[in-house]
C-alpha positions as a Markdown table, in Angstrom:
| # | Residue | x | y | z |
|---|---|---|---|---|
| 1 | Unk | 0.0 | 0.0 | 0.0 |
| 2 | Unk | 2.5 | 2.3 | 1.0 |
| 3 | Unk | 6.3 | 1.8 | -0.2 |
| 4 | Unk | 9.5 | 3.8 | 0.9 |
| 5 | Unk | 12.5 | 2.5 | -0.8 |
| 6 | Unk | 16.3 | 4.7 | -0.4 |
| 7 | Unk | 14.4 | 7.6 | 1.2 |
| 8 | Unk | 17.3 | 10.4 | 2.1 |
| 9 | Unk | 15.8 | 13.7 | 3.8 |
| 10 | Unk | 18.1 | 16.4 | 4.6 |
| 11 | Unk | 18.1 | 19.6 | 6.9 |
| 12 | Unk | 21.0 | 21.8 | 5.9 |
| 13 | Unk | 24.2 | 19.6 | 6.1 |
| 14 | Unk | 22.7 | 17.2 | 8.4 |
| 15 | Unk | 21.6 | 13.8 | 7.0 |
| 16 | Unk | 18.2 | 13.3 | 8.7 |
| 17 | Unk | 16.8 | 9.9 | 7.2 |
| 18 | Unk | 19.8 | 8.2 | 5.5 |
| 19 | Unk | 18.2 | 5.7 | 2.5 |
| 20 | Unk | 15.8 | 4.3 | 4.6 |
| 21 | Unk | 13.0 | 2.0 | 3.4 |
| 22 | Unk | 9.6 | -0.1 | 4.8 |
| 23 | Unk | 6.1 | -1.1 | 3.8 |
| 24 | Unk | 3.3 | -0.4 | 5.4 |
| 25 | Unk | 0.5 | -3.1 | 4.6 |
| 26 | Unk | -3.1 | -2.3 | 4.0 |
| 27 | Unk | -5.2 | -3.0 | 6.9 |
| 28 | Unk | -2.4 | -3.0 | 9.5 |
| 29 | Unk | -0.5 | -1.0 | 12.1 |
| 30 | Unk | 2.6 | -0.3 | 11.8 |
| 31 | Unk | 5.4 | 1.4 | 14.4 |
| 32 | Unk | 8.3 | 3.3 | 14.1 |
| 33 | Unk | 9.7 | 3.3 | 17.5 |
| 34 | Unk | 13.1 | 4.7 | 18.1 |
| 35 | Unk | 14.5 | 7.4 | 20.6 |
| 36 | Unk | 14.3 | 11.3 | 20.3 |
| 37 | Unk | 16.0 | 12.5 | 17.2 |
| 38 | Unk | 16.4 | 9.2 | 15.3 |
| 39 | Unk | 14.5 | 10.6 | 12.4 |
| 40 | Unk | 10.5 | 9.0 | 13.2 |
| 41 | Unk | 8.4 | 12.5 | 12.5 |
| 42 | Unk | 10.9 | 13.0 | 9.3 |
| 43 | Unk | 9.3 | 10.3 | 8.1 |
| 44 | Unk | 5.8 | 11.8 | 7.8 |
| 45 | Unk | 6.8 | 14.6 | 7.5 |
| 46 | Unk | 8.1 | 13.6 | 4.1 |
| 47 | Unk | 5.3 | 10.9 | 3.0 |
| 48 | Unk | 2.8 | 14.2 | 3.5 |
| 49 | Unk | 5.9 | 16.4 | 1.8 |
| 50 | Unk | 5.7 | 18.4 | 4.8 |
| 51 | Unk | 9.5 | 17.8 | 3.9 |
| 52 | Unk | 11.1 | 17.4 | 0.7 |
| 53 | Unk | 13.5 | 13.9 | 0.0 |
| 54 | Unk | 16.8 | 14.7 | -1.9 |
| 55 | Unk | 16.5 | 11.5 | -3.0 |
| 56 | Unk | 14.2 | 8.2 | -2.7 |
| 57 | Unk | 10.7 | 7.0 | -3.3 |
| 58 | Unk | 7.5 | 7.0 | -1.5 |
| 59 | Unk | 4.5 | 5.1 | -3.5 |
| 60 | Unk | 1.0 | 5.1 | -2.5 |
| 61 | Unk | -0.8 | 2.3 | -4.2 |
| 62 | Unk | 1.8 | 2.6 | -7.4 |
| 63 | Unk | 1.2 | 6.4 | -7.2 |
| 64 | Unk | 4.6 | 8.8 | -6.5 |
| 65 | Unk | 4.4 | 10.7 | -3.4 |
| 66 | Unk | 7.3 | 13.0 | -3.7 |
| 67 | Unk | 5.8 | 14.7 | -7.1 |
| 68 | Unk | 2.8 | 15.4 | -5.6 |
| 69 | Unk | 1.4 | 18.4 | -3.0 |
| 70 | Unk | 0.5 | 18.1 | 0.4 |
| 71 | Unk | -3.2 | 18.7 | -0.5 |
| 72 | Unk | -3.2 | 16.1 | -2.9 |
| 73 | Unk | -1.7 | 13.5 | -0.7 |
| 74 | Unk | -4.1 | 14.0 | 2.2 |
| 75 | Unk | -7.0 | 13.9 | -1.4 |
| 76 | Unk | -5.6 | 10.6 | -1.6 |
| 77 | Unk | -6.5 | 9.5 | 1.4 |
| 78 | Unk | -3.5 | 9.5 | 3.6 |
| 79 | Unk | -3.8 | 12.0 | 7.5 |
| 80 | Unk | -1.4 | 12.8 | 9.7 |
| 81 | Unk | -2.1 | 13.7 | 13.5 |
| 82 | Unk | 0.7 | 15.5 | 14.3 |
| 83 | Unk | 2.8 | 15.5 | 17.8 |
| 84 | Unk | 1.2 | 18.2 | 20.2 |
| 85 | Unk | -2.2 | 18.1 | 19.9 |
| 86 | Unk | -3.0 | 21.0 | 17.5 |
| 87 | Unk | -6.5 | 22.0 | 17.9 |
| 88 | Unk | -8.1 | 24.9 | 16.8 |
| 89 | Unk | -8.9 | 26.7 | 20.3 |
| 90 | Unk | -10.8 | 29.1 | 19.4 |
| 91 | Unk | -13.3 | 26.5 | 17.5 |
| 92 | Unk | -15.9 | 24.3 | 19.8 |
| 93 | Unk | -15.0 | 20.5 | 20.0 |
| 94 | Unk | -17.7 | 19.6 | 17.5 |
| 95 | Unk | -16.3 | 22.8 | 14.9 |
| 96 | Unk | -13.0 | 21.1 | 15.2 |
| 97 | Unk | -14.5 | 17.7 | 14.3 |
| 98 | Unk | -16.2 | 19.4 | 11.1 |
| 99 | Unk | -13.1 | 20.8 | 9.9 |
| 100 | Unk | -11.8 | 17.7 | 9.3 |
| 101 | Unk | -14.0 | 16.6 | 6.8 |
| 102 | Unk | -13.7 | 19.5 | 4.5 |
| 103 | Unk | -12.7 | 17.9 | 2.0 |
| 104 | Unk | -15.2 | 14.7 | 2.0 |
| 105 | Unk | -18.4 | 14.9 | -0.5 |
| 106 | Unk | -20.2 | 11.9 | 1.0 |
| 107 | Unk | -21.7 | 14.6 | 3.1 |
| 108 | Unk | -24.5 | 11.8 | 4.1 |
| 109 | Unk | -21.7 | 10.0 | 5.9 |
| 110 | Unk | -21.1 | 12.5 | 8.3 |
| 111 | Unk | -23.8 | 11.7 | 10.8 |
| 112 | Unk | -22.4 | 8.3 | 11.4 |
| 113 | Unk | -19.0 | 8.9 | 11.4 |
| 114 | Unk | -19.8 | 11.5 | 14.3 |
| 115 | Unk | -21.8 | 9.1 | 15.8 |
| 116 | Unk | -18.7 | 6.6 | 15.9 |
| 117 | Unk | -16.0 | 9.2 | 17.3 |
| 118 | Unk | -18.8 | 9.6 | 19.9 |
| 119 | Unk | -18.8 | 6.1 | 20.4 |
| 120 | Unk | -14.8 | 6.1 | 21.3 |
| 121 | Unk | -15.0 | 9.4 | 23.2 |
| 122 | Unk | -17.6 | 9.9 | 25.0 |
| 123 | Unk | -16.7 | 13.1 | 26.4 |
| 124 | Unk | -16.2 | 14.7 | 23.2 |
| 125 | Unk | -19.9 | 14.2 | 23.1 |
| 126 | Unk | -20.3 | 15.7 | 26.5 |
| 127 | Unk | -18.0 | 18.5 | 25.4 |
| 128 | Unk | -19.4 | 19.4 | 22.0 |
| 129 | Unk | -20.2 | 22.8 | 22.4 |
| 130 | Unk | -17.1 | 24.0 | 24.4 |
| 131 | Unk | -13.7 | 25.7 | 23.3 |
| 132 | Unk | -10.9 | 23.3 | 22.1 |
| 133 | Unk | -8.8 | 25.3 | 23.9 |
| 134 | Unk | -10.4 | 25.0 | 27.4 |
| 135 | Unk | -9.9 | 21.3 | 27.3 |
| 136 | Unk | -7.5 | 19.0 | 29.1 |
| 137 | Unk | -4.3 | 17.5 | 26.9 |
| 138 | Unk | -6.3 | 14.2 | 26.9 |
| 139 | Unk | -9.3 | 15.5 | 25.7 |
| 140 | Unk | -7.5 | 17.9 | 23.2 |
| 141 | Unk | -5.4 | 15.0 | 21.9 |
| 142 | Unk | -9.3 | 13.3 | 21.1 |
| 143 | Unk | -10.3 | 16.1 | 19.8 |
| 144 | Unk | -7.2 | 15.9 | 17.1 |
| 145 | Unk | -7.9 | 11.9 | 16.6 |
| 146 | Unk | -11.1 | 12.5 | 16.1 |
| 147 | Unk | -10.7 | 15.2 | 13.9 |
| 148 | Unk | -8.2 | 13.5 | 11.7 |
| 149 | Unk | -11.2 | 10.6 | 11.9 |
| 150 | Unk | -13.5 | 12.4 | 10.3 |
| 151 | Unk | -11.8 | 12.8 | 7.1 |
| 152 | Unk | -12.5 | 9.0 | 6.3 |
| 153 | Unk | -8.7 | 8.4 | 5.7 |
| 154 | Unk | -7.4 | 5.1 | 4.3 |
| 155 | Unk | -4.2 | 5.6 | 5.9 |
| 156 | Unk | -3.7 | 7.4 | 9.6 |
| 157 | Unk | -0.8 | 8.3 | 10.7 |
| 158 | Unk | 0.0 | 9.3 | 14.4 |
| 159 | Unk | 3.1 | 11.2 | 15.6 |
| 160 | Unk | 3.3 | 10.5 | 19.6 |
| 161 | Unk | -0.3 | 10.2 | 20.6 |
| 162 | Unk | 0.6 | 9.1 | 23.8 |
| 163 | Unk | 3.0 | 12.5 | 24.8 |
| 164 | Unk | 2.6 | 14.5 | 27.9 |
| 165 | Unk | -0.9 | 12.4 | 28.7 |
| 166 | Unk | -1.7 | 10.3 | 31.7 |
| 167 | Unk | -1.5 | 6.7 | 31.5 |
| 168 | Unk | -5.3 | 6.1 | 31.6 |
| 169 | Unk | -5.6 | 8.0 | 28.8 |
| 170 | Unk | -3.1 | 6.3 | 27.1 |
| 171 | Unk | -4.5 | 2.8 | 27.6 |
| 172 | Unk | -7.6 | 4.7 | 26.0 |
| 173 | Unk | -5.5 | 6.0 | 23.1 |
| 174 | Unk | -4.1 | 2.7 | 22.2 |
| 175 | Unk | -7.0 | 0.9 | 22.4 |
| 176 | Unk | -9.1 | 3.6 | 19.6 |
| 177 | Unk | -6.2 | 2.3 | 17.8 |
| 178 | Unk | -6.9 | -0.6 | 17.9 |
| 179 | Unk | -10.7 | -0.6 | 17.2 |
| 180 | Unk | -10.0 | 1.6 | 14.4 |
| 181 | Unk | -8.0 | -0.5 | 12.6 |
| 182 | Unk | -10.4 | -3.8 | 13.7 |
| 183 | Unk | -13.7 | -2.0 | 12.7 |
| 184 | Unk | -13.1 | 0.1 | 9.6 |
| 185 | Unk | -9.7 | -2.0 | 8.4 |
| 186 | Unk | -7.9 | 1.2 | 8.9 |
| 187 | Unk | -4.3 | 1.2 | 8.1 |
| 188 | Unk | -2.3 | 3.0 | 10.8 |
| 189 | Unk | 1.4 | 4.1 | 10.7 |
| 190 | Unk | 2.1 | 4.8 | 14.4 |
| 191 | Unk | 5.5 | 6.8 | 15.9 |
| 192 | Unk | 6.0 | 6.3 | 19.7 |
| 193 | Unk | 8.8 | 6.3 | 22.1 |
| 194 | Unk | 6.0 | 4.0 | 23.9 |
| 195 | Unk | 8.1 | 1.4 | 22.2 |
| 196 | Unk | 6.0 | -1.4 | 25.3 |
| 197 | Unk | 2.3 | 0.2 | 23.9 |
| 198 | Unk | 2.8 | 0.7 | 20.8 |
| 199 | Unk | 4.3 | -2.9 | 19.5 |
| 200 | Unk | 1.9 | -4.7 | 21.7 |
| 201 | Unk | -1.0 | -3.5 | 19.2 |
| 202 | Unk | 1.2 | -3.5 | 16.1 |
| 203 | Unk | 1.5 | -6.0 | 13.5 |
| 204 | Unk | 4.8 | -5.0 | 12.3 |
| 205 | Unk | 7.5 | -2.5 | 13.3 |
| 206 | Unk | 10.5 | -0.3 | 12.3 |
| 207 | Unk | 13.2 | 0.6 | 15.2 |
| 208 | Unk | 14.7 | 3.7 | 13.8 |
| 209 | Unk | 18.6 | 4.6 | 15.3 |
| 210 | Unk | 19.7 | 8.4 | 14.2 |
| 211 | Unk | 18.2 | 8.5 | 10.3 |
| 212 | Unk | 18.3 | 4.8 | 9.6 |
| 213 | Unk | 16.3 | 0.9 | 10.4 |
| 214 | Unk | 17.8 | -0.9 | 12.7 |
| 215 | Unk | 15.6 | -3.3 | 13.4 |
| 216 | Unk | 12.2 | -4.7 | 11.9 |
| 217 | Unk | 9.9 | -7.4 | 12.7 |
| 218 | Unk | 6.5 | -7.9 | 14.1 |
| 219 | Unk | 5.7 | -6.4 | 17.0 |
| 220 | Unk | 5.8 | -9.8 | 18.9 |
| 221 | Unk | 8.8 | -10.5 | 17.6 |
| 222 | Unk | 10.4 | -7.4 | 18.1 |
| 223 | Unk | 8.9 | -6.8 | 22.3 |
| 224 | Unk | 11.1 | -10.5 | 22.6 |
| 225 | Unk | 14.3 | -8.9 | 20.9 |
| 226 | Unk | 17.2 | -8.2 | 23.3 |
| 227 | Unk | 17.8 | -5.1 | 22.0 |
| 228 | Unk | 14.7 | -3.5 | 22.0 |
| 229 | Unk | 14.1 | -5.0 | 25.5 |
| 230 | Unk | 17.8 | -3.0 | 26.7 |
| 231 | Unk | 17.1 | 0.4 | 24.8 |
| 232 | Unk | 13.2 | 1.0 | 24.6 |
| 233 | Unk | 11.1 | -1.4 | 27.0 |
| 234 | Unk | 12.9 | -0.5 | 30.1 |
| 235 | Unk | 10.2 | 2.4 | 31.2 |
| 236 | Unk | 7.3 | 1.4 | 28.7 |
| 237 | Unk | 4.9 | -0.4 | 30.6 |
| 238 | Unk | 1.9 | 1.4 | 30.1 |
């Protein structure tokens, strides 16, 4: 579905994905886990050519990525929830869910996809007439799942959804996840340093180490490995 092959991004002089490449399978989630710096929200950022490659490939169902906008990427189907819960504050919790499908023309959709983000959070229900911005982080960070939701994507990606929140909220995170992906066969191409939560509900995963794979396997195979036990489970038991 989604194929990187020799992708190199750059920031000045410094090398900040160094020909990597992974597949991300239809109807599956996938993790790049990895520490701070090791080149995980590059990645998006150049599949939704937030960034630019120098060099590489990025093919969406046979289609070329790098040629094509932003706009028309996220047309095609593919949404990214960025780190940092960005919600529009100023907007009500239901305003902020609209947005999202701006760009959707099955307008008689809408009333059951709503109806199914009120199904995972219920308090955005509760909460649908107040301010974004008067919201805890854990509601907030619903608010942008949801809102990414909402545009009916066929690939989701999520850059730290579990950062900064409590770890009630993160079970709760994880497990939309989850149910996504079970319910709607929603592919999701998840970025953690919750290396313990987030392989757990993957099928396969990347390690990333400073702009490069270091390690790949399923996630089973992968929450066994040495390795990965020694650098990134030690304080992920969430």
């Amino acid at each position: 579905m989604l194929e990187i092959n020799n992708l190199v991004v750059k920031y000045g002089g410094i090398t900040a994905l160094d020909n990597i490449s992974m597949n991300v399978e239809e109807g599956k989630i996938i993790s790049l886990v990895g520490a701070n710096g090791a080149g995980k929200s590059t990645t998006l950022r150049a599949i939704t050519k937030l960034v630019t490659p120098v060099s590489g490939s990025i093919k969406y169902n046979g289609v070329e990525l790098t040629n094509l906008s932003t706009q028309d990427i996220v047309k095609m189907g593919i949404t990214l929830v960025p780190e940092g819960r960005h919600v529009f504050a100023e907007m009500t919790v239901e305003e902020n869910l609209m947005i999202g499908a701006y760009l959707r023309k099955d307008k008689e959709n809408f009333k059951k996809d709503i109806d199914f983000i009120h199904e995972m959070f219920p308090r955005l229900k509760e909460r649908s007439k107040q301010l974004s911005g008067t919201l805890s982080g854990g509601e907030q960070q619903m608010v942008a799942v949801g809102r990414a939701l909402m545009s009916n994507p066929k690939v989701l990606m999520m850059d730290e959804p579990s950062l900064g929140l409590a770890p009630l909220v993160i079970k709760d995170i994880f497990r939309i996840i989850e149910k996504v992906n079970q319910e709607k066969n929603m592919t999701v191409l998840l970025i953690e340093q919750n290396a313990n939560a987030a392989l757990k509900i993957s099928h396969y995963g990347y390690v990333m180490e400073t702009g490069r794979i270091g390690l790949e396997g399923t996630g089973t195979e992968l929450l066994a490995n040495k390795q990965v036990k020694e650098l990134y489970l030690g304080k992920s038991e969430n």
